[in-house]
DRENDO-1510 file (C-alpha; in Angstrom, 1 decimal, always signed):
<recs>
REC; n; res; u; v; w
REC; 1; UNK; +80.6; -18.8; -21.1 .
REC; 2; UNK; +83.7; -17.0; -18.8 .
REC; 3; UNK; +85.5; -18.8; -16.8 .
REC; 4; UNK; +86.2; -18.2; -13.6 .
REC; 5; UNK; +89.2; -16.9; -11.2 .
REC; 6; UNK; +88.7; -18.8; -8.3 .
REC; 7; UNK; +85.7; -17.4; -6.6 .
REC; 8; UNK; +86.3; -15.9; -2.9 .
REC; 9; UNK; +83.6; -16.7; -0.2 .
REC; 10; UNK; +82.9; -14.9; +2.7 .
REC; 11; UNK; +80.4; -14.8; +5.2 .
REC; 12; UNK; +77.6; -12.0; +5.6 .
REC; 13; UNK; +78.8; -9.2; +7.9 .
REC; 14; UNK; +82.9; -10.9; +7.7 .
REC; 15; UNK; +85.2; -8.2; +7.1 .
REC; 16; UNK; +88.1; -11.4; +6.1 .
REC; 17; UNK; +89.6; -13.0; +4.3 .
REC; 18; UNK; +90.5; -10.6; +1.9 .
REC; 19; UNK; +90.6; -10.1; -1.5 .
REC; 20; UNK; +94.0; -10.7; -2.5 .
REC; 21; UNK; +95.1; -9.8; -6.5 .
REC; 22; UNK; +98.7; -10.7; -8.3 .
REC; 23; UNK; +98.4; -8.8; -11.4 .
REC; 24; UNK; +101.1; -10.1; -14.4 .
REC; 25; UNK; +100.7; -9.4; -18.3 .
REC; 26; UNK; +100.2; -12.1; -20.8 .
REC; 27; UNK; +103.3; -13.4; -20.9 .
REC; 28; UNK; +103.3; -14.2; -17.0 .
REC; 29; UNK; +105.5; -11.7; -15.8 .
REC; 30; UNK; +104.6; -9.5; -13.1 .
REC; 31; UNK; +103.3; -6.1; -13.0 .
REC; 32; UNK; +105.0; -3.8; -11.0 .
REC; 33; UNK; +101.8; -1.7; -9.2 .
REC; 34; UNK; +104.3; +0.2; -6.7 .
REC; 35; UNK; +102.8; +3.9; -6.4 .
REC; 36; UNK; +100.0; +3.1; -8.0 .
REC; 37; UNK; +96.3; +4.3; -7.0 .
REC; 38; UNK; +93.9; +1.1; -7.7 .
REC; 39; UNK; +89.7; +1.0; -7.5 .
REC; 40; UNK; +88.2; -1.6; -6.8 .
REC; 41; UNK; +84.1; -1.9; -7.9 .
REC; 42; UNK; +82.1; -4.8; -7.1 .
REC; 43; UNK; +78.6; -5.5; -8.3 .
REC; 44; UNK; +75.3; -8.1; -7.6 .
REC; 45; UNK; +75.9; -10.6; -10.6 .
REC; 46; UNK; +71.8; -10.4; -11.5 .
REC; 47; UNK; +70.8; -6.8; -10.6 .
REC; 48; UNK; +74.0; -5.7; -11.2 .
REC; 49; UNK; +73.6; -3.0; -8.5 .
REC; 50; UNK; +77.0; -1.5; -7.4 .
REC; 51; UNK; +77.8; -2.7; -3.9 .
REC; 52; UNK; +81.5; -0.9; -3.9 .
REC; 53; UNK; +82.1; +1.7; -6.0 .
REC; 54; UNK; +85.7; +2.6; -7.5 .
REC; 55; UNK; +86.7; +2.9; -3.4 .
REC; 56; UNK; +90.7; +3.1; -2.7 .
REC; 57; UNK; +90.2; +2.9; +1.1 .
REC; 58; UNK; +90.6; -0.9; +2.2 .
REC; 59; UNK; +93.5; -1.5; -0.7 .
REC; 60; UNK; +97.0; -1.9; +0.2 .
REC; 61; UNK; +100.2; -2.8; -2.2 .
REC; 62; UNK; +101.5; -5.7; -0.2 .
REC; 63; UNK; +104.5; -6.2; -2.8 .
REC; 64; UNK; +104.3; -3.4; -5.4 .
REC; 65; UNK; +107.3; -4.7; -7.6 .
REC; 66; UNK; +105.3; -8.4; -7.7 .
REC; 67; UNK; +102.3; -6.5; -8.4 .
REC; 68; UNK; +100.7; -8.1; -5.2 .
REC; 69; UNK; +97.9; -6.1; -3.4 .
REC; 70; UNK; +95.1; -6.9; -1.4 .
REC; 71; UNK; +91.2; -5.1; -0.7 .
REC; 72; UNK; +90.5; -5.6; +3.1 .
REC; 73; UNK; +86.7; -5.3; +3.4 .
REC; 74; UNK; +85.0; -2.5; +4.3 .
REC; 75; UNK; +81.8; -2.0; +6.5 .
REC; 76; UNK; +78.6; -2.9; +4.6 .
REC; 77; UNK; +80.4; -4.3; +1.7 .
REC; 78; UNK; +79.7; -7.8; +2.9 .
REC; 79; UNK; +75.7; -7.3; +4.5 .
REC; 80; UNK; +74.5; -8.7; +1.5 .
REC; 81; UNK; +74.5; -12.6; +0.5 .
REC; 82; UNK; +74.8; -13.1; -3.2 .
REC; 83; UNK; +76.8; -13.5; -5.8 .
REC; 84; UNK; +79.3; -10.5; -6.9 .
REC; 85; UNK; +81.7; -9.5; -10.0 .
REC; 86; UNK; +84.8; -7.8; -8.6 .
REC; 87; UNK; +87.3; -5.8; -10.7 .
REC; 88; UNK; +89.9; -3.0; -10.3 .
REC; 89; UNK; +91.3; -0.1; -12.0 .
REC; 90; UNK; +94.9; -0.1; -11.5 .
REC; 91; UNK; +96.2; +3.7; -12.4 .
REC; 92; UNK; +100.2; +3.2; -12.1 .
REC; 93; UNK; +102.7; +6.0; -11.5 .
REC; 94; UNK; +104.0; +5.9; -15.0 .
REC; 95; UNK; +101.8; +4.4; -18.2 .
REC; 96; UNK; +98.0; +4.4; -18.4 .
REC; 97; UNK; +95.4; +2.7; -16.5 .
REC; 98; UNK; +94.3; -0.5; -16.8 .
REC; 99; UNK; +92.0; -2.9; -15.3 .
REC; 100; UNK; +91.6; -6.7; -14.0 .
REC; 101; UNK; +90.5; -9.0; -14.8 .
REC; 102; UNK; +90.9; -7.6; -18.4 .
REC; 103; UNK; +90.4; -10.7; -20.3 .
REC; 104; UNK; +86.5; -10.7; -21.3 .
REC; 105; UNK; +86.2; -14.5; -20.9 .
REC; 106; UNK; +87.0; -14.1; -17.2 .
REC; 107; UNK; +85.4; -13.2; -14.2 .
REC; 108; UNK; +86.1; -12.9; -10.7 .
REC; 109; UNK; +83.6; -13.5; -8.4 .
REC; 110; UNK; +83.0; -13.4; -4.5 .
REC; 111; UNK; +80.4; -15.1; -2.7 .
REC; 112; UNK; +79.2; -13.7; +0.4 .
REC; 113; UNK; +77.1; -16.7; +2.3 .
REC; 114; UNK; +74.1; -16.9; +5.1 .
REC; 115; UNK; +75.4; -17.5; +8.5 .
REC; 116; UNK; +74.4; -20.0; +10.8 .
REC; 117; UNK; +73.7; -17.2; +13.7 .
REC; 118; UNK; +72.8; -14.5; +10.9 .
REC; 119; UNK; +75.5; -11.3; +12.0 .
</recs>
């Protein structure tokens, strides 16, 4: 079974808090993801329909050289509860892409909750 990166929970129709990543290689160190152009794709963990598909609008590099970015939420993307699996493509200025998580025993997930008032 994957384990987990901690999951995220936000409420239906909340725009924060946001998705924050800290990307570093297997030794620990960190990534350095300034200039880069990074996707982010987030699916329903059952019917796997795509809720956010590969969108760069919403991303910023917060602190490239500690490879430190975050996805602020975008419109719709929360007006679903349910379970999610996020990811992103990170395409750097120099090297080849990659993604995260990349390890296939883990998963990040966000849970996007009922509210009391329903908006």
């Amino acid at each position: 079974m994957p384990s987990l990166i901690a999951p995220l929970y936000v409420k239906k129709h909340d725009l924060q808090p946001y998705y924050y990543v800290q990307v570093k290689d297997g030794s620990g160190t960190n990534i350095d993801v300034t200039g880069a152009t990074i996707y982010c794709t987030m699916k329903q963990a059952r019917a796997g329909t795509r809720k956010v598909d590969r969108q760069t609008t919403g991303i910023t590099i917060n602190s490239g050289t500690l490879g430190c970015f975050y996805y602020a939420w975008q419109g719709s993307d929360t007006s679903e509860a349910g379970k999610y699996y996020i990811e992103f493509e990170i395409n750097p200025a120099a090297g080849g892409k990659f993604t995260v998580p990349a390890d296939p025993n883990e998963r990040a997930e966000v849970i996007i909750m009922e509210s009391l008032d329903a908006s």
